[in-house]
C-alpha positions in Angstrom: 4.4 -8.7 19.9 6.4 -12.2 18.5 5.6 -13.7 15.2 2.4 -15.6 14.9 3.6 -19.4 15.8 2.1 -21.6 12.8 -1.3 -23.0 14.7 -1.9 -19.6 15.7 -1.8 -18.0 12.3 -3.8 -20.8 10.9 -6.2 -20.1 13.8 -6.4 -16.6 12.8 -7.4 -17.6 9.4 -10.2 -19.9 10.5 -11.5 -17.4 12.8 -11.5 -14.7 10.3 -12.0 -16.3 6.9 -15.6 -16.0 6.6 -15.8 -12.7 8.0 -16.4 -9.3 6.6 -13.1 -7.4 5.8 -14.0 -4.6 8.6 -14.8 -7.2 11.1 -11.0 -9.3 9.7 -9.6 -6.0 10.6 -11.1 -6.1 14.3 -9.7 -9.7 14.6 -6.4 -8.7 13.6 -6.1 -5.6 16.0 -6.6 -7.6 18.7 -4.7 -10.0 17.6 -2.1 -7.3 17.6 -3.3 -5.4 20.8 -4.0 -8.1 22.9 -3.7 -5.5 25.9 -7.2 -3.8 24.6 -10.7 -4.7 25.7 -12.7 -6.0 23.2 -15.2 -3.2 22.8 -12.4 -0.6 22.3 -11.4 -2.0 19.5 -14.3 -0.8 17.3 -13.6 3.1 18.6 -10.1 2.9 18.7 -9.0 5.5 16.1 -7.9 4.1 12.2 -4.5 5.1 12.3 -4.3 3.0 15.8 -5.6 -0.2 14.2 -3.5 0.7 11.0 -0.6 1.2 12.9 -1.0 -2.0 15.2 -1.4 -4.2 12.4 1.9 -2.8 10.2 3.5 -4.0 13.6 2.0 -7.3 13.5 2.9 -7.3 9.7 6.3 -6.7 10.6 7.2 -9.0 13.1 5.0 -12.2 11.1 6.7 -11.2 7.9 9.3 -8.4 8.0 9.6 -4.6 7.5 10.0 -4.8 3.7 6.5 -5.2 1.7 6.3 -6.1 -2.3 3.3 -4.6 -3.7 2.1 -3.3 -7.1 -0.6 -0.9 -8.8 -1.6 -0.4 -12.0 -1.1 2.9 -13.9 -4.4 4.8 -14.5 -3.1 6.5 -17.5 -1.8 3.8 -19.2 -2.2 0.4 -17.4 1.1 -0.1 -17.0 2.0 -2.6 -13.4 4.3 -1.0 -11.7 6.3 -3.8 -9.0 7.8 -1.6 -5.8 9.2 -2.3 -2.2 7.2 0.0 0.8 9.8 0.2 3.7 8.3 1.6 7.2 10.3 4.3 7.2 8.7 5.6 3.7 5.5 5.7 5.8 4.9 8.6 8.6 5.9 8.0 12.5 3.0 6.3 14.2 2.0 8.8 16.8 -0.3 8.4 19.6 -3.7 10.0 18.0 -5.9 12.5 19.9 -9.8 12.1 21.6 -10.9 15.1 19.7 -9.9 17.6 16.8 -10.9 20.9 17.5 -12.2 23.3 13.9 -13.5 26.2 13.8 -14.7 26.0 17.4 -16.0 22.4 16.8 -15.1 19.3 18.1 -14.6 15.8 16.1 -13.6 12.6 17.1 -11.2 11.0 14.6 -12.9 7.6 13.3 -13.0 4.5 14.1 -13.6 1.3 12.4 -17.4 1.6 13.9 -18.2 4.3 11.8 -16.8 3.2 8.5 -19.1 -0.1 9.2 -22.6 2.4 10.2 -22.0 3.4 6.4 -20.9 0.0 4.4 -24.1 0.2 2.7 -23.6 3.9 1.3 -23.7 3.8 -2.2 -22.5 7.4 -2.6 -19.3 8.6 -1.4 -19.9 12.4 -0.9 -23.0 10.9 1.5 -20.4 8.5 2.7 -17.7 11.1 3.8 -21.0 13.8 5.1 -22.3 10.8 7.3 -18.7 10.1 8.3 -17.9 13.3 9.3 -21.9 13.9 11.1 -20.7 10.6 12.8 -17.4 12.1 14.1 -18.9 15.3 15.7 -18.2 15.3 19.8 -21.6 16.6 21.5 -22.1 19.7 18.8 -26.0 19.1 18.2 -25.8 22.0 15.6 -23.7 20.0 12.5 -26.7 17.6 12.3 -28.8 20.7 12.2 -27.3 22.6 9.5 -26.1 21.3 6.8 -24.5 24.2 5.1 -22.4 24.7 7.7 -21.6 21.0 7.6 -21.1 21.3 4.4 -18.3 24.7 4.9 -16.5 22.6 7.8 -16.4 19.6 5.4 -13.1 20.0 4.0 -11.5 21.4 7.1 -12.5 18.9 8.7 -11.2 16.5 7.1 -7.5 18.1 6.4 -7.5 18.4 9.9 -8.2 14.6 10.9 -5.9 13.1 8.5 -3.1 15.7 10.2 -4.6 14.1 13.7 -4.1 10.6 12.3 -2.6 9.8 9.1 -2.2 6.5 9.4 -6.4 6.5 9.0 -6.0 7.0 5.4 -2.2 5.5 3.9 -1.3 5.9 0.2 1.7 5.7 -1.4 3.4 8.0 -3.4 4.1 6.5 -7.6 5.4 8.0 -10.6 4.8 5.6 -13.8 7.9 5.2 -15.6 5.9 3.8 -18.7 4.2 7.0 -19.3 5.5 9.5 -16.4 2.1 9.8 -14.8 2.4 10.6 -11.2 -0.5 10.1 -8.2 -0.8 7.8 -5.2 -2.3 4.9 -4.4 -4.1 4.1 -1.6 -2.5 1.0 0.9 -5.0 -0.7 2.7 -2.9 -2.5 5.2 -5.5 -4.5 7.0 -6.6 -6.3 3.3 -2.6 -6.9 2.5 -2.0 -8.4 5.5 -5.1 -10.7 5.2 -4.4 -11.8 1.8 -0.6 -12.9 3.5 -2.5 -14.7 6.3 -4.7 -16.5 4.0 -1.6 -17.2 1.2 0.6 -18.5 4.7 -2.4 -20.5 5.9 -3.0 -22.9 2.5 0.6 -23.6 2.3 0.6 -25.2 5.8 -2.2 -26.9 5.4 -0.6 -28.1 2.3 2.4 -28.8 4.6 0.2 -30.7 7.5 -1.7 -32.7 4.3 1.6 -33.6 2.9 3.3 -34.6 6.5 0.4 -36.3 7.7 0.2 -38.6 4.6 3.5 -39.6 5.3 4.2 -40.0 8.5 0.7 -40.5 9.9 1.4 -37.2 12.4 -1.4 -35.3 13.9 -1.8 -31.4 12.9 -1.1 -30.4 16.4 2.4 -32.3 16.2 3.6 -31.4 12.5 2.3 -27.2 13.7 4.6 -27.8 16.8 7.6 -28.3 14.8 9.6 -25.1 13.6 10.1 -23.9 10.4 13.5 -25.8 9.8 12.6 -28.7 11.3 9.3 -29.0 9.5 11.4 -27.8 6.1 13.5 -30.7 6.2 11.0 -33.1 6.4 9.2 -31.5 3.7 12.1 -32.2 1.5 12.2 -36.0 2.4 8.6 -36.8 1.2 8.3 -34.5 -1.4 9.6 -35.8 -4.8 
């Protein structure tokens, strides 16, 4: 899809700037998949949604992406550029995953929100995975064969769709302490919006004061234009 004009990104940021991160994430997938009906968007698979956004990322704000983590070991900040192409292909993802002679659905954004108040991860990732199961009554049943499927399971949707789950790859050179980090796209491209949106308004404030124009009008104008008259009223 093109760039986000300026009035639509700041009405991207109104609409989702009081909203909880999962449902930001839904606003910005069908921002980005404009095609989709709106009550696919909450079954659409992670990696889909993940996927959709980096493309919206990419053609607001380019391929390249500054970002930064901080070494567990030593607390070191570590300052890197993730390209696309350091990232795995986006692949269409499949209905089911089939282990062990059982049948899961990889997850979608309504499942992570049935479990937003889970205060323990290992009941998190059970009820994820008891939320994934495709008509196979017997895994709610039994929970020590839930429990031996667990981790296959799981290798097995992450090789469905690895965009569900994206981390990147660091090695500190402070201390030499190698791991990953985990890149939640649908956050980083929030906090972009949000950064993108204050400095128009800042832009429409300072334009307006000067030359008494209306947001619509100073939002219509394109970057250059609106750039040069920036630099005539500000000191």
């Amino acid at each position: 899809m093109p760039a986000l004009s300026a009035a639509q990104l700041l009405s991207v940021w109104e609409h989702g700037a009081r909203r909880h991160p999962l449902d930001r994430a839904l606003l910005l997938f069908a921002v980005a998949e404009p095609g989709l009906a709106p009550d696919a968007l909450a079954d659409a698979p992670l990696g889909a949604c993940n996927a959709a956004l980096m493309r919206l990322r990419r053609d607001c704000f380019g391929a390249a992406i500054p970002a930064w983590t901080d070494c567990p070991a030593c607390g070191e900040r570590m300052s890197f550029e993730l390209d696309l192409a350091q990232l795995p292909a986006m692949t269409p993802v499949p209905d089911v995953v089939e282990v062990e002679g059982h049948r899961f659905r990889c997850p979608g954004t309504r499942q992570l929100a049935a479990l937003a108040d889970c205060p323990d991860a290992d009941e998190a990732s059970r009820q994820l995975l008891l939320g994934c199961v495709a008509g196979d009554a017997r895994l709610t049943a039994d929970n020590a064969m839930l429990d031996q499927l667990l981790v296959h399971a799981e290798h097995a949707i992450e090789a469905a769709d690895p965009w569900a789950d994206l981390a990147v790859g660091y090695r500190c050179p402070a201390c030499g302490h190698a791991g990953e980090a985990a890149f939640d796209i649908a956050s980083y491209l929030w906090e972009e919006i949000e950064a993108h949106a204050s400095r128009l308004l800042d832009e429409v404030h300072l334009l307006a004061s000067s030359y008494g124009w209306r947001e619509e009008e100073i939002l219509a104008l394109g970057d250059v234009r609106r750039a040069a008259y920036l630099a005539r009223v500000t000191p």
